[in-house]
N, C-alpha and C positions, 0 to 999 in steps of 0.2 A: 177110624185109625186105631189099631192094637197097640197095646202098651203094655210091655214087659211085667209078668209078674210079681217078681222083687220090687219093683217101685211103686206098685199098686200096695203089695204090705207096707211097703214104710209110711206111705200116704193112711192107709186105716190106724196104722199105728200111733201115727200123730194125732191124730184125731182123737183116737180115743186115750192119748194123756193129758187132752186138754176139755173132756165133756166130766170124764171122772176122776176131778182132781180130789174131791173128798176120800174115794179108795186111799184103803190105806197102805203104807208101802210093802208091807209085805206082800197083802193080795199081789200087788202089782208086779213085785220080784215074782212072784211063784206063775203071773199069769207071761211075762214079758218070755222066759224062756220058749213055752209052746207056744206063740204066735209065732215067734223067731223061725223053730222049725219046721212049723209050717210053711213059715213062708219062702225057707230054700231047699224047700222041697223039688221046686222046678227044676228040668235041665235046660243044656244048653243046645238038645234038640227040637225043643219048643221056639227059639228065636229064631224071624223070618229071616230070608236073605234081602238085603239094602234093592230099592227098584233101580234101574237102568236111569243114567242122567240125562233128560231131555235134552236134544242140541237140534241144533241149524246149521245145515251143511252145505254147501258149495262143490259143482262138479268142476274140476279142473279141463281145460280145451288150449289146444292152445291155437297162439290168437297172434296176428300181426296189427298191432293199431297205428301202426305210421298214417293211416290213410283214416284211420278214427279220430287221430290228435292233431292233423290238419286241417285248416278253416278254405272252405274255397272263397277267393277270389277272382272280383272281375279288373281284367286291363282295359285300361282307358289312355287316352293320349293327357300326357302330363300339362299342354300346351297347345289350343287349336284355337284356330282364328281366322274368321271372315276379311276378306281382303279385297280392296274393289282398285280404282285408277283415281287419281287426284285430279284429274282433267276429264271434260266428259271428249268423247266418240267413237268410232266405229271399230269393233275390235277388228285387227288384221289375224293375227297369232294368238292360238291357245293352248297351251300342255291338256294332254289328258290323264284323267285318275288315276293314281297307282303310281308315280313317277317319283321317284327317289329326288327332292333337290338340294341344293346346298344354300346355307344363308351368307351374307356378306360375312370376312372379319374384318376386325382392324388392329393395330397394336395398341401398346399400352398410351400413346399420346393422341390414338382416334385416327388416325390415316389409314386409309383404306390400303388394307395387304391385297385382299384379292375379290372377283366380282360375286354376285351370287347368281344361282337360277333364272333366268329372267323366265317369268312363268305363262306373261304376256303383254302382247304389243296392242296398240292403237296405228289407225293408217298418220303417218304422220305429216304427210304433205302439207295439209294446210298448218300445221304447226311452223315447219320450215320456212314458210312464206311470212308468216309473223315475226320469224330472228329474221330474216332477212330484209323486212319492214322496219324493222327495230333497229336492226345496223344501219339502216341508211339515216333514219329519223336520229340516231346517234351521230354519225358522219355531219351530216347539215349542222347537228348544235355545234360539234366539234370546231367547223369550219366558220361559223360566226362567232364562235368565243375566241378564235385564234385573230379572225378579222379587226373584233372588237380592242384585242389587244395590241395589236398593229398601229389602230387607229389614233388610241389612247396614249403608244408608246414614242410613236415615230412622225403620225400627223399631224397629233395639233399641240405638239412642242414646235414643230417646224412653221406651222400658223402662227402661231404664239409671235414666236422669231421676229416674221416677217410684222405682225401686227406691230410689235416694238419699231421696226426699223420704220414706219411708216406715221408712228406717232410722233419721233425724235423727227423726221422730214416734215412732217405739219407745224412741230413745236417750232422748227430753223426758220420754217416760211414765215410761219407769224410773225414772230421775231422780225423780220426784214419788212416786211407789210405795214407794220407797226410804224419803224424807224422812217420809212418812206414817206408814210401818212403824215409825220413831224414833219418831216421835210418839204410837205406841200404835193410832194411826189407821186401819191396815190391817194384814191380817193375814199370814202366810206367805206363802199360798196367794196372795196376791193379785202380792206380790213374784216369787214363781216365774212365774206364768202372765207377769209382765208381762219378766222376764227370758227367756220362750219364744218371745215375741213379737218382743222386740228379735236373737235368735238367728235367727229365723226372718227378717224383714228383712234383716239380713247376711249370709244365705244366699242370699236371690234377688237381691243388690245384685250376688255375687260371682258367682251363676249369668250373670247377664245380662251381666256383663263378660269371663265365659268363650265367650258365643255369638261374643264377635264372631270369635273364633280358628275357632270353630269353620264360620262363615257364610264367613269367608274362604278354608277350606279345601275349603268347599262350592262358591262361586263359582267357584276354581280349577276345580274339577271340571266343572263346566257348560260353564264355557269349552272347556273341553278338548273335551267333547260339540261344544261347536257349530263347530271349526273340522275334529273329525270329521265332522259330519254338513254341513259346509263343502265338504271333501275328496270324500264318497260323493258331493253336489250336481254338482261338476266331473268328477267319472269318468264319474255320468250323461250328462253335459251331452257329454262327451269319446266315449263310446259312440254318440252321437246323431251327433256330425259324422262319426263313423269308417262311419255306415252309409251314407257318402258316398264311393266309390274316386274321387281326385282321382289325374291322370296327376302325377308328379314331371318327367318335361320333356318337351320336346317331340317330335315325332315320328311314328309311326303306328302304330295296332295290328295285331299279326303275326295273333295268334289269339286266340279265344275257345274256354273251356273248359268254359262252361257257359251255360245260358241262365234266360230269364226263370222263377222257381220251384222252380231249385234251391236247396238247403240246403246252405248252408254253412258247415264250424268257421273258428275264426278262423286264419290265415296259409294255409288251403287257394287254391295255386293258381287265381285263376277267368280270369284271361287275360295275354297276353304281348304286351308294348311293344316296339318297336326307335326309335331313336334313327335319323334320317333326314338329316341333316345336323351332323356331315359323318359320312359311309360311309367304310369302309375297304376296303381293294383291295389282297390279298394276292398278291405272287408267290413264285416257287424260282427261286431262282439257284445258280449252279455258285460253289465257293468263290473260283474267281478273281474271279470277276464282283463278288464280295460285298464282297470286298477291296478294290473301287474305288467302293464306297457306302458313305455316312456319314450318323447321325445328322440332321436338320434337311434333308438334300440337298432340292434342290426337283426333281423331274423332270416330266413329260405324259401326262397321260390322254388318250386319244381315246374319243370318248363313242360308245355305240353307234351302230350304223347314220347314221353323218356322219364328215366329216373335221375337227369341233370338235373342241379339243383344251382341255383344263381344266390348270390345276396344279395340283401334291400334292407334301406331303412326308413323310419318311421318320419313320415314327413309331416302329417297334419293329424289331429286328432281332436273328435266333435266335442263340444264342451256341453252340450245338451242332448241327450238322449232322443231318439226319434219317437214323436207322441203314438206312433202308432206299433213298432215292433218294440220300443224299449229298449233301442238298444244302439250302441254308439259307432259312428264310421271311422275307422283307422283308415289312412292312406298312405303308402308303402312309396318308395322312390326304387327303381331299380333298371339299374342301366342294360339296353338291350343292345343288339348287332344283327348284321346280316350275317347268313350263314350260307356258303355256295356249296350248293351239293354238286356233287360228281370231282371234285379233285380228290387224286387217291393220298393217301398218309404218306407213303414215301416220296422223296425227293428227286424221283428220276421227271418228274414230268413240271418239275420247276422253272425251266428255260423256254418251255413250250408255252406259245401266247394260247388267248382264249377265246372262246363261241360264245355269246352273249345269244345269239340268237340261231334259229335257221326255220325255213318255212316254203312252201309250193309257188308255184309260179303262180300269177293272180291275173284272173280273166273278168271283165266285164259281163260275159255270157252265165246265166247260172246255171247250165248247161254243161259249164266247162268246154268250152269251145274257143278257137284263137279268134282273132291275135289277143298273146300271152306277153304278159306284163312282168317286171320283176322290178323290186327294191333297188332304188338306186346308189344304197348304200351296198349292193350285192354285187355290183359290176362294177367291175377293175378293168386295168387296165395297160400292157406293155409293148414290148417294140411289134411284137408280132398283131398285136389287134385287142379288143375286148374279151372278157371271159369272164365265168365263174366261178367260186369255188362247190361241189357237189359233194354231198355228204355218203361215204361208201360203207356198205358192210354192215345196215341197219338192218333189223328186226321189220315180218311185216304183220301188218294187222288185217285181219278180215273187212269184205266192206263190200254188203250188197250191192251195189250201184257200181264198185270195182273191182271188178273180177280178179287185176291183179293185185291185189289188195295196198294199202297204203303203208310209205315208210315211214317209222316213228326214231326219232332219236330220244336216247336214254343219257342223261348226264355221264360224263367220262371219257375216257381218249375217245378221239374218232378220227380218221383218215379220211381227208380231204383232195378232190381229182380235181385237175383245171378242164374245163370244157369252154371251149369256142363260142361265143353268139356276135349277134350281129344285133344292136339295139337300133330304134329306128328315132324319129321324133317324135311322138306325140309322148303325154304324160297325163296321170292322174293321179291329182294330189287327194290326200286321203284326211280330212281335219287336221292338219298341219302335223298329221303322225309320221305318217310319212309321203314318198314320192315316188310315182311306180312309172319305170318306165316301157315304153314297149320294145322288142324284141321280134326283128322281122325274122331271125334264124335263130333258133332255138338250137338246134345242131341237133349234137346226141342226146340232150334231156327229155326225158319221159314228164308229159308236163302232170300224169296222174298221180304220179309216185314219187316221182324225185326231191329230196329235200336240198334247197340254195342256202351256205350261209350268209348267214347277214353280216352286223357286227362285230369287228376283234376291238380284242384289248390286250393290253399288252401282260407280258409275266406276273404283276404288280397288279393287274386289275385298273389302269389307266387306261382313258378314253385310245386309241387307234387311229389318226386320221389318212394318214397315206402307209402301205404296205413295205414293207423293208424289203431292199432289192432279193436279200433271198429266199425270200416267198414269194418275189413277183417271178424268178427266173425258173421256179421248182415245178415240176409236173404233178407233184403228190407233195402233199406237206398231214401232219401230226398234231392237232388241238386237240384242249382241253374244252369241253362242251358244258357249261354250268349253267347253272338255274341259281339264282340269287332269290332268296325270301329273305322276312324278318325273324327273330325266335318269338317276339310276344308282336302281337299284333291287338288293336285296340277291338274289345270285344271276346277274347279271350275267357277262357276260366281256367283259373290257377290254384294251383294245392300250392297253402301258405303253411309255412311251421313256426310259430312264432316259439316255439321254447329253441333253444340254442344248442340240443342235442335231441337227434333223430332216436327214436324209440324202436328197438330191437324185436322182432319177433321174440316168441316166447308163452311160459305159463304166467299169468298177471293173478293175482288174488290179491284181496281188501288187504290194508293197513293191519286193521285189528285181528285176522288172521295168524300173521307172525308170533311168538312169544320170543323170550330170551328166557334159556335156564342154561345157569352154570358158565357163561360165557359165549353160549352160542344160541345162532337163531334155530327153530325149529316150528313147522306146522304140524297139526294133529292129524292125521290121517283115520280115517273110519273105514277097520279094516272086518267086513263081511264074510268072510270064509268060512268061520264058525257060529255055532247055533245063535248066540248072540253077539251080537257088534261090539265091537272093544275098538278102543281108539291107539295109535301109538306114534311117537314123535318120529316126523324125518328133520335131519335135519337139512337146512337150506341155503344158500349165502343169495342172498337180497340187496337188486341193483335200489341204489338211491334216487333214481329219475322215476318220477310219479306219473301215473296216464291218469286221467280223469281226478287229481288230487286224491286219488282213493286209493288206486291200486298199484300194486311194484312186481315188478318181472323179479321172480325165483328162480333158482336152478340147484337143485340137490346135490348137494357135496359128494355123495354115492353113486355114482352113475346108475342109473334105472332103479330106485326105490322111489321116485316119483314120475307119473306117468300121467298123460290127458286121461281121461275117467277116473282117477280119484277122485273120491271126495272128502273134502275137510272141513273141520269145524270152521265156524266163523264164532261170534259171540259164546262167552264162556271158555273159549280153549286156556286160559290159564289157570281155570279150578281143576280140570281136567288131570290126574295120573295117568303113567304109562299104564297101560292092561284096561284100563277103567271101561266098565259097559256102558253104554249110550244109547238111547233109542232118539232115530232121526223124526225129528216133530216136522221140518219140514227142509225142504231144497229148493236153493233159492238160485235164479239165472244169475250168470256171472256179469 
């Protein structure tokens, strides 16, 4: 390291006032001048120039982290439950998978408002015959407890009666029997018989006033039978609704575990419900992360494939970390819906009912060969005869095996033609999905191509059971053709945002990047144009929302004095002066 001249003399200088303190002062006046001008003798061409300040520089890019500062998540059903029949037997009825149902409600005092799903049935025959066992075996106690009280009430008061009137007739005879006997008149034998008689009357006076104890402890007993045979009536009655699987809420069936004719014990598994509204939407977070989530927090879902964004809040949160990631489950609450695609945004087509479904006519043959069958929810019916509604004006699809290729309908208006058929008897029930009838005249439909609707509903999306007279009387009618899904479905993955404001595109640079001088923010830029790198302030105004607790979105107050490929200081920018030269030691990823 070189060290200025001048400070090198005054260092010998020193030195040598303290080796030769015995010199005496003159020597030393006469020696102190020529060292002096010796030693500024130097110029101020001899001093080197100061080196370049080593730094660590940052290229600026810019960067969207909305989808960096989001955590994915998985959807799960909030609510899912194996669900079998309280009674064991033979299933008649099953829903299948995927079927939206509705659970019971009630009000606020527990009465049943309205019913729910019923999701499946048992054959119930032999149940019926048990209430109908049950009522009679009810009817018989009824009929003896009523007996008993007749008997109790009306007989043997009236025994009673007579027993009295036949003891006072025994007591008169003796009486005279007696007096006769005085008199010579009758003999012993006549006295004893009439004293057997009067004994025998106040034995059935006492018998009959002993029944009534005993009629009443009878009646008890009856009673007892019939609020028994009351109870077996309602267990009946109770086995008979149980062979009824009603959904408990709402939601959709995950699976089914058995089908129509199997046998079932009672609490056996037969299918599994999940709860569809609201879903849950689990993530991991690292325990710092976790540490700044709370309870009720509300943060954003982004729903699949869209930049929709829903609220959720925090419903559960692990209180031990997992032994193996390190890392804790948050559990998110967030309410979902169905969404019907194909209705347009405008209000012209709000009066118009809707297509739930439409699909080919259905042949036993795999061949596609008749007789052709159709949904018997698809055949109507008016003065002039049966028909269908046929779907016009569809799109067609290629289809080796169909030269004239196949029609497909696309959710949204569609024009509906009435076509003539003639259905015949037979029928093929299809896992209690549905019920296909057959069709001896198909008329004008093309059974390779043509689409039949199925189900309507009404403007509101209400169930359809019979057609309103003026769609039954119309040639051509107007529907809206929708597909119902869910927005989150269990099994999902979802971009969570747990900070409460979405993060901007933009230029992001470190915290310690920034300075303040004089009032305002400014970063160092390292500006290369000339022979050596000199660094100079922009200045910047700096969003306060942090990505990675590091870094903050910039935007220069000067339109275009900062730009992606700069690069700027990081550590040291505040020793740094404007103009000051720098050599880049190293550059570091953003």
């Amino acid at each position: 390291m070189l060290v200025p001249v001048p400070q090198l003399c005054t260092a010998w200088l020193a030195r040598a006032v303290f080796r030769f303190r015995a010199v005496s002062l003159a020597m030393l006046a006469a020696t102190v001048p020529v060292i002096a001008g010796g030693c500024n003798s130097s110029t101020a061409e001899d001093t080197p120039e100061p080196r370049p300040r080593p730094v660590t520089v940052i290229r600026l890019s810019h960067s969207d982290p909305s989808g960096e500062s989001a955590i994915t998540g998985t959807v799960s059903a909030w609510k899912r439950q194996e669900i079998g029949f309280q009674v064991p037997g033979r299933i008649d009825t099953i829903l299948e998978p995927g079927l939206n149902i509705r659970g019971r409600t009630v009000d606020e005092n527990g009465q049943l408002l309205t019913e729910g799903t019923v999701l499946a049935t048992l054959e119930s025959k032999r149940f019926e015959l048990q209430v109908q066992s049950a009522t009679a075996q009810l009817d018989t106690a009824i009929a003896r407890t009523k007996a008993a009280e007749t008997e109790l009430k009306q007989v043997i008061p009236r025994q009673i009666t007579v027993a009295e009137a036949q003891l006072r007739l025994a007591a008169a005879e003796r009486e005279r029997i007696r007096m006769l006997f005085e008199r010579k008149a009758a003999t012993q034998s006549d006295v004893d018989e009439q004293e057997a008689r009067y004994a025998t009357a106040e034995g059935q006076l006492a018998q009959q006033k002993a029944n009534v104890e005993v009629k009443q402890a009878e009646l008890e007993s009856l009673r007892a039978q019939e609020r028994e045979a009351g109870e077996q009536l309602r267990q009946a009655e109770k086995d008979l609704e149980d062979t009824r699987l009603i959904s408990p809420f709402h939601g959709q069936i995950a699976s089914v575990d058995r089908i129509s004719g199997s046998f079932v014990q009672a609490g056996q598994q037969v299918l599994t419900i999940q709860m569809m509204d609201p879903v849950q939407v689990e993530v991991s977070l690292s325990a710092e992360r976790d540490r700044e989530i709370h309870y009720s927090d509300v943060v954003e879902v982004v729903l699949p494939g869209s930049e929709e964004r829903v609220q959720a809040f925090v419903w559960l949160k692990d209180t031990v970390a997992d032994s193996a990631t390190r890392t804790f489950r948050l559990t998110l609450l967030v309410r979902n819906q169905q969404v019907e695609e194909g209705i347009p945004d405008d209000d012209s087509t709000a009066k118009l009912f809707r297509l739930k479904e439409a699909m080919q006519l259905f042949t036993a043959s795999s061949r596609r060969l008749p007789p052709w069958f159709v949904n018997y929810q698809s055949l109507h019916q008016d003065e002039k005869g049966w028909f269908v509604w046929r779907l016009t004006g569809l799109r067609k699809e290629g289809d080796s095996e169909q030269p004239a290729g196949r029609e497909t309908a696309t959710p949204g208006r569609v024009t509906l033609e009435k076509v003539r058929v003639v259905p015949g008897e037979k029928r093929i029930p299809f896992l209690q999905v549905a019920t296909f009838r057959e069709l001896t005249d198909i008329g004008e439909l093309n059974p390779l191509t043509d689409l039949i609707a199925g189900e309507f509903r009404t403007p509101d999306g209400e169930s359809l059971d019979d057609l309103p007279a003026e769609m039954l009387a119309a040639g051509k009618i107007e529907v809206i053709y929708v597909r119902q899904q869910w927005q989150l479905r269990p099994g999902d993955y979802v971009q969570v945002q747990l900070s409460g404001r979405k993060l901007q595109p933009g230029l992001y640079v470190p915290v310690n990047s920034i300075i303040s001088r004089g009032g305002k923010q400014l970063v160092q830029v390292v500006d290369s144009s000339g022979s050596v790198p000199v660094v100079r302030g922009v200045p910047v105004r700096a969003d306060k929302t942090q990505f990675r607790d590091t870094l903050r979105r910039i935007e220069p107050v000067e339109a275009g004095s900062l730009k992606s490929g700069d690069r700027i200081v990081l550590d040291g920018a505040w020793f740094l002066s404007e103009g000051e030269a720098v050599s880049i030691t190293e550059e570091v990823n953003p």
